[in-house]
C-alpha positions as CSV (number, residue, x, y, z in Angstrom):
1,X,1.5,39.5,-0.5
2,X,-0.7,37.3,-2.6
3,X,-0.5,38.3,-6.3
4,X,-3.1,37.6,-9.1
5,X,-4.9,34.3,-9.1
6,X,-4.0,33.7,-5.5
7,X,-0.2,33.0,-6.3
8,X,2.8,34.5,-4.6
9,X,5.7,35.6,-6.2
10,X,8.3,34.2,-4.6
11,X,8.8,31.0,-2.4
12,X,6.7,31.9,1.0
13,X,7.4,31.1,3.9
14,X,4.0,29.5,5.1
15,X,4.7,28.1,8.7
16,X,7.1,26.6,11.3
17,X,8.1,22.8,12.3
18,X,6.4,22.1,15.6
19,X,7.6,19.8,18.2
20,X,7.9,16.2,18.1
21,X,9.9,16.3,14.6
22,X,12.4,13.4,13.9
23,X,14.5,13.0,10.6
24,X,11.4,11.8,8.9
25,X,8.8,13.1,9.9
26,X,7.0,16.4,11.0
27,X,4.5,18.5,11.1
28,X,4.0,22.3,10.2
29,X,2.0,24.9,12.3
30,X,0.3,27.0,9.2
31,X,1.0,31.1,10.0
32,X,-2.6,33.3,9.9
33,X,-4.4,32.9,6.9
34,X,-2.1,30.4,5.2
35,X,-5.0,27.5,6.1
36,X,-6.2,29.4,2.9
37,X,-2.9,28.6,0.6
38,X,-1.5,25.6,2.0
39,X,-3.6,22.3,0.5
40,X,-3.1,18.3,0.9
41,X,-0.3,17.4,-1.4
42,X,1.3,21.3,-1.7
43,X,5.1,20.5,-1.8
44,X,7.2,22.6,0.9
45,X,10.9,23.0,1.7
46,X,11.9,22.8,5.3
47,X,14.5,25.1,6.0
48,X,16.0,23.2,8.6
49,X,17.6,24.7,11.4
50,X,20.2,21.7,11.9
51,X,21.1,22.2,8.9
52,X,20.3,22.2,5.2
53,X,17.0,22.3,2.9
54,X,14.7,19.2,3.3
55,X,11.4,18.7,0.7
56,X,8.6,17.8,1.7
57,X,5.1,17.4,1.2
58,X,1.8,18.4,3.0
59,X,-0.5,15.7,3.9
60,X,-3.4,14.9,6.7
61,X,-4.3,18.4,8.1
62,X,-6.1,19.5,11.0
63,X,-8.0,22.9,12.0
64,X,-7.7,22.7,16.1
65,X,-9.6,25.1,18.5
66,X,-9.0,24.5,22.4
67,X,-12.3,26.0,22.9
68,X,-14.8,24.1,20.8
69,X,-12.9,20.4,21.7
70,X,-15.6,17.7,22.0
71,X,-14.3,15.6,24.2
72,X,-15.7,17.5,27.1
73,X,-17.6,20.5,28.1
74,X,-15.8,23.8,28.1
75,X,-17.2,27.8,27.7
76,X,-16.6,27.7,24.5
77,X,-19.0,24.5,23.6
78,X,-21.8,26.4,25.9
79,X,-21.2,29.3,23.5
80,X,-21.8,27.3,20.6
81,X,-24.5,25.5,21.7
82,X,-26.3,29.2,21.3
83,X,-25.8,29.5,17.4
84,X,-23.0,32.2,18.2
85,X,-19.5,31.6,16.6
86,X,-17.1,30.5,19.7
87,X,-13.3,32.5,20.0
88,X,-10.9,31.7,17.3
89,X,-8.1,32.9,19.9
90,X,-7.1,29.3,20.4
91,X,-7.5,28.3,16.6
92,X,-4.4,26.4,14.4
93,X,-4.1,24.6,11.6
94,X,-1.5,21.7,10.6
95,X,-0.6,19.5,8.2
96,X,1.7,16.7,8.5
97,X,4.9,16.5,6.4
98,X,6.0,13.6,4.5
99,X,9.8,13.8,4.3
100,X,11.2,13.6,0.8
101,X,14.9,13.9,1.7
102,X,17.4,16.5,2.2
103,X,18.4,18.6,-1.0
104,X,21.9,17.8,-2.1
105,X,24.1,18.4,-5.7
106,X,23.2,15.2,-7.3
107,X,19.1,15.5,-6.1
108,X,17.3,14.3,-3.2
109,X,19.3,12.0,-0.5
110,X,18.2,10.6,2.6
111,X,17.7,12.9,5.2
112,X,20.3,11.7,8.3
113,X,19.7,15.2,10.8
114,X,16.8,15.7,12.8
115,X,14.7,18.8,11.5
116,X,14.3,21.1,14.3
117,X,11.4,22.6,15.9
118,X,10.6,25.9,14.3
119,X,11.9,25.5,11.6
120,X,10.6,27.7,8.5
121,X,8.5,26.1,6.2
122,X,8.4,27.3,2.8
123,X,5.9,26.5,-0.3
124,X,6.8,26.5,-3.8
125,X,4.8,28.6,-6.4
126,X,4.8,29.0,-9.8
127,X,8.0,30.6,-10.1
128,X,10.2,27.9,-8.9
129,X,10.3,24.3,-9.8
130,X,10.4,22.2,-7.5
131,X,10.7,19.0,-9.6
132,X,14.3,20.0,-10.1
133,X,15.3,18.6,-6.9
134,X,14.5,15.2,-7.4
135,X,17.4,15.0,-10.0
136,X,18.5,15.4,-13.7
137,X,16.7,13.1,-16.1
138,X,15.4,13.5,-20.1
139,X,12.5,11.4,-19.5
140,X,9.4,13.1,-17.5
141,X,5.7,11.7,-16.9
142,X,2.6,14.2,-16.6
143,X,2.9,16.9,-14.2
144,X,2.5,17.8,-10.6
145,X,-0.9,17.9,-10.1
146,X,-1.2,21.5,-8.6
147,X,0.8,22.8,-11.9
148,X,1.1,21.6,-15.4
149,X,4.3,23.2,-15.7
150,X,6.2,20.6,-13.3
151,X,7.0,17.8,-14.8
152,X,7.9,15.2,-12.6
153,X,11.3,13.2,-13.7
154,X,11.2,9.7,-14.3
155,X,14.2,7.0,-13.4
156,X,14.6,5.3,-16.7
157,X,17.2,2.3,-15.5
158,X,14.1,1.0,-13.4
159,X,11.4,0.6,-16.4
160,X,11.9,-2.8,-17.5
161,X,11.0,-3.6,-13.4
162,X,7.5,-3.4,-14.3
163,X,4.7,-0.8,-13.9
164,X,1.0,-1.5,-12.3
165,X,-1.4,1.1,-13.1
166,X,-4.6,0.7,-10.9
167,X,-7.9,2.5,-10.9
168,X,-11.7,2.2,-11.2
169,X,-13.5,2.5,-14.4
170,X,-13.1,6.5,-15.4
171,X,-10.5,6.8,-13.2
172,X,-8.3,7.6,-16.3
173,X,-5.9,4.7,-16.4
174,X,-6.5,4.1,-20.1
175,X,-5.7,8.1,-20.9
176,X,-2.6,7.2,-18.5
177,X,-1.2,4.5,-20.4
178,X,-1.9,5.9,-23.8
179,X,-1.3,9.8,-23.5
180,X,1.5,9.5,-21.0
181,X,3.3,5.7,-19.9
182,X,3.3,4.7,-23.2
183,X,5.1,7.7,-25.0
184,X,7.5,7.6,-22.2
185,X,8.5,4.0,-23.1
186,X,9.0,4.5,-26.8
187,X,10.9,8.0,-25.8
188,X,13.2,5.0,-23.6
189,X,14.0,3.4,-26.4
190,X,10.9,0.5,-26.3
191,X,9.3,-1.2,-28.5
192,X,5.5,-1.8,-28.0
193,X,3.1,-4.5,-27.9
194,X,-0.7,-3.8,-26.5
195,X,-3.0,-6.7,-25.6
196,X,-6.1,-4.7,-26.0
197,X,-8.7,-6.8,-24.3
198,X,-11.9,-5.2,-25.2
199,X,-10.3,-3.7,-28.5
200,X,-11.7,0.4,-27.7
201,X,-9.0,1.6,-25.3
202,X,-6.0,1.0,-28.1
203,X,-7.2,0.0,-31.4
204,X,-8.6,2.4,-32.5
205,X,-6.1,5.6,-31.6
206,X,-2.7,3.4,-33.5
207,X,-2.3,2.5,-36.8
208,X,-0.6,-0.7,-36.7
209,X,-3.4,-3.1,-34.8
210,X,-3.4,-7.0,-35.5
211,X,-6.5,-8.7,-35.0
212,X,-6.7,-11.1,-32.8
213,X,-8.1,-14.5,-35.5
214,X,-5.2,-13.6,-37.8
215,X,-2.4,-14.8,-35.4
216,X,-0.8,-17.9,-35.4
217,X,-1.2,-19.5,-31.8
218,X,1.3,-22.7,-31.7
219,X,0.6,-26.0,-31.3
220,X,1.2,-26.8,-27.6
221,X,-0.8,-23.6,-26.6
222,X,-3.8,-24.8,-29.4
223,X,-4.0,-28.2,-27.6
224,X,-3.7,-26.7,-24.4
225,X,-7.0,-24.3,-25.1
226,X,-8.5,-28.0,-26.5
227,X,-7.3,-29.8,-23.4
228,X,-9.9,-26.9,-21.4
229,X,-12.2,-27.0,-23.8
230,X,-12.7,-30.8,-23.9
231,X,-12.0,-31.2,-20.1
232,X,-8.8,-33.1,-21.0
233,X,-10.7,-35.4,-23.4
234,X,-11.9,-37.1,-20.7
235,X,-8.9,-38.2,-19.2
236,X,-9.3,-35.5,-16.0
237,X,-7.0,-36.4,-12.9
238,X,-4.6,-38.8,-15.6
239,X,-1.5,-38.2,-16.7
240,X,-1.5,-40.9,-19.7
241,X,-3.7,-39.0,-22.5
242,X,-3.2,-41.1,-25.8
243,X,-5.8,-38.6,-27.2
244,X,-4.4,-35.5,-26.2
245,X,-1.7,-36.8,-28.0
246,X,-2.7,-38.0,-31.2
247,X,-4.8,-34.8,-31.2
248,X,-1.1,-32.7,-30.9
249,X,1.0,-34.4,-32.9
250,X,-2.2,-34.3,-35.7
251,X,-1.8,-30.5,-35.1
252,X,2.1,-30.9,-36.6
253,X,1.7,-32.9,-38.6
254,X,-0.7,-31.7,-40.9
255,X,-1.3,-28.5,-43.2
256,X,-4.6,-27.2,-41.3
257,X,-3.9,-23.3,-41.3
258,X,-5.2,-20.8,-43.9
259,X,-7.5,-23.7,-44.7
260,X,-11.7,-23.4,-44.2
261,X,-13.3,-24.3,-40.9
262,X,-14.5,-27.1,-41.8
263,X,-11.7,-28.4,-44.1
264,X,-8.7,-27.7,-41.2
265,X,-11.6,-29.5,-38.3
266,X,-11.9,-32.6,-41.0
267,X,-8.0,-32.8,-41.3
268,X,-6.9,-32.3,-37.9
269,X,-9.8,-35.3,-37.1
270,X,-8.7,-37.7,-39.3
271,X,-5.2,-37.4,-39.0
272,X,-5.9,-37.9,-35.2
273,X,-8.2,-40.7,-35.8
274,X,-5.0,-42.6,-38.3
275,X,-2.8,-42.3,-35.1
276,X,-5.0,-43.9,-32.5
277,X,-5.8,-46.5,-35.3
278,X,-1.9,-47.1,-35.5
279,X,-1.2,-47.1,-31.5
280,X,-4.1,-49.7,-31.3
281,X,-2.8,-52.3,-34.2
282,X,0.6,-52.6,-32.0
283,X,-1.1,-53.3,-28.6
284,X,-2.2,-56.4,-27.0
285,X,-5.9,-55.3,-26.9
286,X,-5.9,-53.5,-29.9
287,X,-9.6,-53.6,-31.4
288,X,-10.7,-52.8,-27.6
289,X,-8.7,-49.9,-27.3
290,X,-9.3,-48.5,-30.5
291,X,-13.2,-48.1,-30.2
292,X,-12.7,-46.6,-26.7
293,X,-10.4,-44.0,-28.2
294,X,-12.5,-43.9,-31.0
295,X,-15.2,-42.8,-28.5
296,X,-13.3,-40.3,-26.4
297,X,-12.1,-38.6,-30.1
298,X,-15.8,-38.3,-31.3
299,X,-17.1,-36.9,-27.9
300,X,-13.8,-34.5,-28.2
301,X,-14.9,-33.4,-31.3
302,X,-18.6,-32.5,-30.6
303,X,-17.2,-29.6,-29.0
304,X,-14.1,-29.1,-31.3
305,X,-16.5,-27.3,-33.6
306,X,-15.5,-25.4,-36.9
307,X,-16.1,-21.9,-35.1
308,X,-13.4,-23.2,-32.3
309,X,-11.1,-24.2,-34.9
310,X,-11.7,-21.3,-36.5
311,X,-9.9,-19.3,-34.0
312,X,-6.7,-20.4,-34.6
313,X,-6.8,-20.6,-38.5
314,X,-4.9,-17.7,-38.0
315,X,-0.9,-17.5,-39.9
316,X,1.2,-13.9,-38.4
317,X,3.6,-15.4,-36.1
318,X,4.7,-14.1,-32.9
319,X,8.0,-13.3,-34.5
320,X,6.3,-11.6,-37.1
321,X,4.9,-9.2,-34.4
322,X,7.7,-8.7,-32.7
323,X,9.4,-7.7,-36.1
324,X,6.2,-5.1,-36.8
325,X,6.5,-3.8,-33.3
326,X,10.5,-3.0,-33.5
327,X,9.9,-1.6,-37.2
328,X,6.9,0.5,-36.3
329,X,7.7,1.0,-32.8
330,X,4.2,0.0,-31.4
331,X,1.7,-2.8,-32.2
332,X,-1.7,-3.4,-31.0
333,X,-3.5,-6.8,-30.6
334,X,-7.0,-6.0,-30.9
335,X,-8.5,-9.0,-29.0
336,X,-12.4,-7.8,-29.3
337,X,-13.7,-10.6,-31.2
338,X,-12.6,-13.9,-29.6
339,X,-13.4,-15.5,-26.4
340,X,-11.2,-15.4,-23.1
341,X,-10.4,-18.8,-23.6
342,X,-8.8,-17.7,-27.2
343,X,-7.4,-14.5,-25.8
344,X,-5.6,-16.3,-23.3
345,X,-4.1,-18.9,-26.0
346,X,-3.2,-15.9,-28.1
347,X,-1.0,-13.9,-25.4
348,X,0.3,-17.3,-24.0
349,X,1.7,-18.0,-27.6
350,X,3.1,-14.4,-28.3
351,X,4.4,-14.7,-24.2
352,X,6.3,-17.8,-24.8
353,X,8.1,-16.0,-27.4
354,X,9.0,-13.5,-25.8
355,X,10.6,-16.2,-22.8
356,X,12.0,-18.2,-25.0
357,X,14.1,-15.3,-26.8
358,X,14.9,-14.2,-23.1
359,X,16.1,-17.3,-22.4
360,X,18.2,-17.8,-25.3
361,X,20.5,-14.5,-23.4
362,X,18.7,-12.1,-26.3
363,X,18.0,-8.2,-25.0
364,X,14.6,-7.3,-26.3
365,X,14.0,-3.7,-25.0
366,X,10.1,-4.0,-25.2
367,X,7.4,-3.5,-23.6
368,X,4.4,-5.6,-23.3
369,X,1.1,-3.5,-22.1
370,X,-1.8,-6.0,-20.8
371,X,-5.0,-4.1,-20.4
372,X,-7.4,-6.0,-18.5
373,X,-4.7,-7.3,-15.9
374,X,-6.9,-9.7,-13.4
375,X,-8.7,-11.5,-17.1
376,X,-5.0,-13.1,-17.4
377,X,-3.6,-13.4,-13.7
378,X,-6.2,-13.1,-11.5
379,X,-6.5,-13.5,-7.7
380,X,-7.4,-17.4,-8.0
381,X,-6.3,-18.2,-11.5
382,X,-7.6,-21.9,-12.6
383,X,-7.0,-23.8,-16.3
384,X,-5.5,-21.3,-19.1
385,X,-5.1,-18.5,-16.7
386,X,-3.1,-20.3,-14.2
387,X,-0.8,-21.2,-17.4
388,X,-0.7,-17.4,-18.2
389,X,-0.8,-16.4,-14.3
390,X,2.8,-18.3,-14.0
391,X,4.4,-16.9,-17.2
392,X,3.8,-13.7,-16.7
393,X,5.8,-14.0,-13.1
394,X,8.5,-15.7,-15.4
395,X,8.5,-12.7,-17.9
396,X,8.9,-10.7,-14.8
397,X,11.5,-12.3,-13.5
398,X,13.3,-12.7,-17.1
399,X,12.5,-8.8,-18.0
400,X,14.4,-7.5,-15.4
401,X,18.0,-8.8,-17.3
402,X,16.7,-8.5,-20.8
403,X,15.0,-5.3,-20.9
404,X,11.3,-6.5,-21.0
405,X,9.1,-4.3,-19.2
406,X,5.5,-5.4,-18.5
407,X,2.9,-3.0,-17.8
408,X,-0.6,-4.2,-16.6
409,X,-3.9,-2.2,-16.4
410,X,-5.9,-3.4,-13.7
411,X,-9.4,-1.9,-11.8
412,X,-8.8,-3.6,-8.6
413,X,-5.1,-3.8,-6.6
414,X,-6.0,-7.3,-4.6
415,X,-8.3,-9.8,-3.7
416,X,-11.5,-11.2,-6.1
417,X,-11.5,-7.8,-8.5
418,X,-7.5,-7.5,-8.2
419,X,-3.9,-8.8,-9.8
420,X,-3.0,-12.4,-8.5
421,X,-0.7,-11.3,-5.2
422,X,2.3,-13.2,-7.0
423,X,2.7,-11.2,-10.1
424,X,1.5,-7.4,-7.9
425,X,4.6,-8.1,-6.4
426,X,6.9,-8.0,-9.6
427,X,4.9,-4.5,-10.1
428,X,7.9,-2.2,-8.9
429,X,6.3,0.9,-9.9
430,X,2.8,1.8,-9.5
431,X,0.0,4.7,-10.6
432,X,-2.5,4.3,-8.0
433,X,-5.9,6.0,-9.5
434,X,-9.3,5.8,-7.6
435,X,-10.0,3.0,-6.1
436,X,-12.5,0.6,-6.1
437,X,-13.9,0.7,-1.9
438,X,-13.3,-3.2,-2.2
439,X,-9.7,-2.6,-2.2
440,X,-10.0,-0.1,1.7
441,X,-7.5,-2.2,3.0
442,X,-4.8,-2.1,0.5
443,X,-5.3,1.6,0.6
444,X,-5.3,1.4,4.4
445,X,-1.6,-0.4,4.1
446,X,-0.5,2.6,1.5
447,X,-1.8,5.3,4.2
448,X,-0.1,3.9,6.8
449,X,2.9,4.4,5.3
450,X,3.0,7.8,3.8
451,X,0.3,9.5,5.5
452,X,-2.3,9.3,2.7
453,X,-5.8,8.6,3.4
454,X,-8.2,6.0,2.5
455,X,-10.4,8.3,1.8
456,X,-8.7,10.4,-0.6
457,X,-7.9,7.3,-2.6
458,X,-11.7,6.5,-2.8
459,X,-12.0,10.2,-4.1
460,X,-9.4,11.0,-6.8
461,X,-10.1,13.1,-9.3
462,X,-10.1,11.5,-12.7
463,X,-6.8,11.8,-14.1
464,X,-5.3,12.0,-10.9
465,X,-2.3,9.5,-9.8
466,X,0.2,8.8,-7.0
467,X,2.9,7.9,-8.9
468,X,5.4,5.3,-6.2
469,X,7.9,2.8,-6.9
470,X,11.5,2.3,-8.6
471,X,10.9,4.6,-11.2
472,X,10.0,7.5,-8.8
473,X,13.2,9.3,-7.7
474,X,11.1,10.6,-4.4
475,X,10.9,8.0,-1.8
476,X,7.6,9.1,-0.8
477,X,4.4,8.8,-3.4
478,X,3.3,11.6,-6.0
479,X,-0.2,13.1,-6.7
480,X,0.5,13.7,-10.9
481,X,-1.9,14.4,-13.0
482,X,-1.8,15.0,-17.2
483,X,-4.0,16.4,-20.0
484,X,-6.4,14.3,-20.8
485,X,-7.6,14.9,-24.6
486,X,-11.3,15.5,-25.1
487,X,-11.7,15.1,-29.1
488,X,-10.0,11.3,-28.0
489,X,-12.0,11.3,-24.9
490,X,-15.0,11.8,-27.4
């Protein structure tokens, strides 16, 4: 029977398949007392009458008692009615079973025979594993979540198709990505590079961090920010922007990094001002044109103050992080100390990099982790983020070939507090925490599909994952959990 700390000691078997069962789906009338053993998300084999072993796991239960139904009046609802405890003659419990697939040589394969009605229905215990029938593989992420000795086994050809990790704040998706995704990519073979956002969840636990004023943001992404910042110089709704232009080309043209403030704002100004003077002289209405530049430059550079160009006094190119990344194996961005605007020029500029290298046919193997997901591609993106929105759906598409993976962090899955729909979709394996209730209906979608409630999404644990997606060899989502450390926690 049931041996020390309520475990067995061998597989048990703990029910039988009741009618109704197709090749993919079932349910499991629970023997006496095993409503005690059995839980939501306990993994069972099916020993299949048909033929075979098929896994499987336990979801959406029910206790049922003919005699205390409430849909109408019976003996046993006058009995309760009393205070008195009704018959449990009539009492079952079930669980549905969300097919995994049959068992085979090479791991789990789609399940093609109908499991048949009373069928035994076995649950694993500590003694067995029953990780090892989703296949051979070196890499592993956390562990089941009913036992921290099985590993689940990750599918490493499917990394660089992107990972989405979603969940609430304390819902542990910073532990997830530090303790556990990212360790699995270096163990891959990646390099890293983390866009810390708020510069607390990475920073401070690696060595190699770059702050975020000492990069060098090129010049189309630096007039770009300026563009936003200066509402196109006043040419909004024109293409034309003789401004604009000076303003870039003033940017190239002159030595204005790892010079002061107000010495790079003066130099960038008046080597804008020389251009506009020169594209004046040569037109028909020159004086005229010149004083209304003139005008639209001044009014520019009210708000082109030292402390903006101050941002991007920075000289560590995005090569030069790259190079730091592959030598070190992991670099952090800490981002804490600009504004989103800045951010946003920053990642664009290291992005581009990384596209342009993709482009050029160059295998990166990298990873790029963007904490902070919906503050770069969010559900209605407008000015820089639309510009960052579209490249990371680029770097998607590009990753794929060149072994990029991106990995974004993100508290909501969709609408106002989620990912922009378009890049989700690149997202090919997710770790779906606790959710935010704004997001019911995504997780009404997901329990559709494999059974798992709304509900118990809104209530995780923290810690506590369904791990789905490419990189999942089980067809059907996985409650993991991990350690979380509480000195780092601390």
């Amino acid at each position: 029977m049931i041996a020390e700390k309520g475990w067995f000691e061998l597989p048990i078997p703990v029910g039988v398949v009741s009618s109704g069962a197709s090749e993919s789906r079932a349910s499991v009338i629970l023997y006496d007392g095993m409503e005690k053993v059995v839980k939501n998300e306990s993994l069972v084999i099916i020993r299949n009458r048909n033929g075979g072993d098929v896994l499987a796991v336990c979801r959406g239960g029910k206790g049922l008692n003919e005699n205390v139904k409430t849909s109408s009046f019976s003996p046993g609802v006058a009995y309760a009615k009393t205070g008195k405890v009704p018959s449990s003659v009539k009492e079952f419990y079930i669980f549905n079973l969300e097919i995994i697939g049959a068992v085979g040589a090479d791991g789990i394969q789609q399940n093609k025979f109908i499991i048949a009605p009373t069928s035994i229905v076995e649950m694993f215990t500590h003694e067995d594993d029953p990780m090892k029938y989703l296949g051979k593989s070196d890499l592993k992420i956390g562990h089941y979540w009913a036992e921290p000795r099985w590993k689940v086994p990750v599918l490493k050809q499917y990394i660089n198709y992107h990972i989405g990790i979603f969940g609430v704040t304390g819902s542990g998706k910073s532990y997830l990505a530090r303790y556990e995704v990212i360790p699995l990519l270096r163990r891959a073979g990646y390099s890293i590079i983390v866009m810390d956002w708020k510069g607390s969840d990475y920073a401070p636990y690696f060595d190699n961090t770059i702050p975020l004023d000492s990069i060098k943001v090129d010049n189309s992404t630096v007039i770009r920010y300026f563009n936003h910042l200066t509402k196109n110089f006043g040419y909004l709704g024109r293409e034309d922007n003789p401004v604009s232009a000076a303003v870039e080309r003033a940017l190239r043209t002159t030595e204005w990094r790892g010079k002061p403030p107000q010495e790079a704002r003066e130099l960038i100004y008046m080597q804008a001002k020389s251009i506009l003077q020169q594209q004046a002289s040569t037109g028909s209405k020159g004086r005229e044109m010149s004083l209304f530049w003139q005008n639209r430059l001044d009014a520019a550079f009210e708000l082109i103050t030292e402390e903006e160009v101050e941002r991007f006094l920075g000289t560590i190119e995005p090569w030069q992080i790259l190079t730091q990344a592959k030598d070190k194996g992991l670099v952090v961005v800490d981002m804490s100390k600009g504004e989103k605007e800045q951010k946003l020029a920053v990642f664009y500029s290291i992005a581009r990099y990384l596209k342009r290298l993709m482009e050029r046919k160059q295998r990166l193997d990298v990873a790029l982790v963007i904490d902070e997901g919906p503050q770069y591609a969010p559900w209605q993106p407008r000015g820089l983020e639309r510009d960052t929105t579209d490249l990371i759906i680029e770097l998607c598409a590009l990753g794929r070939s060149y072994g990029l993976s991106i990995v974004i962090l993100s508290q909501g899955m969709a609408g106002e507090i989620g990912l922009n729909a378009a890049v989700r979709r690149n997202l090919n394996t997710q770790f779906i925490g606790r959710i935010h209730p704004l997001d019911f209906e995504e997780a009404q979608k997901l329990a559709a599909s494999y059974y798992i409630s709304p509900e118990t999404l809104l209530t995780l644990p923290e810690g506590h994952f369904y791990f789905l997606g490419r990189m999942n060899p089980s067809p059907t989502p996985l409650l993991i959990s991990f350690q979380i450390d509480k000195q780092a926690r601390e």
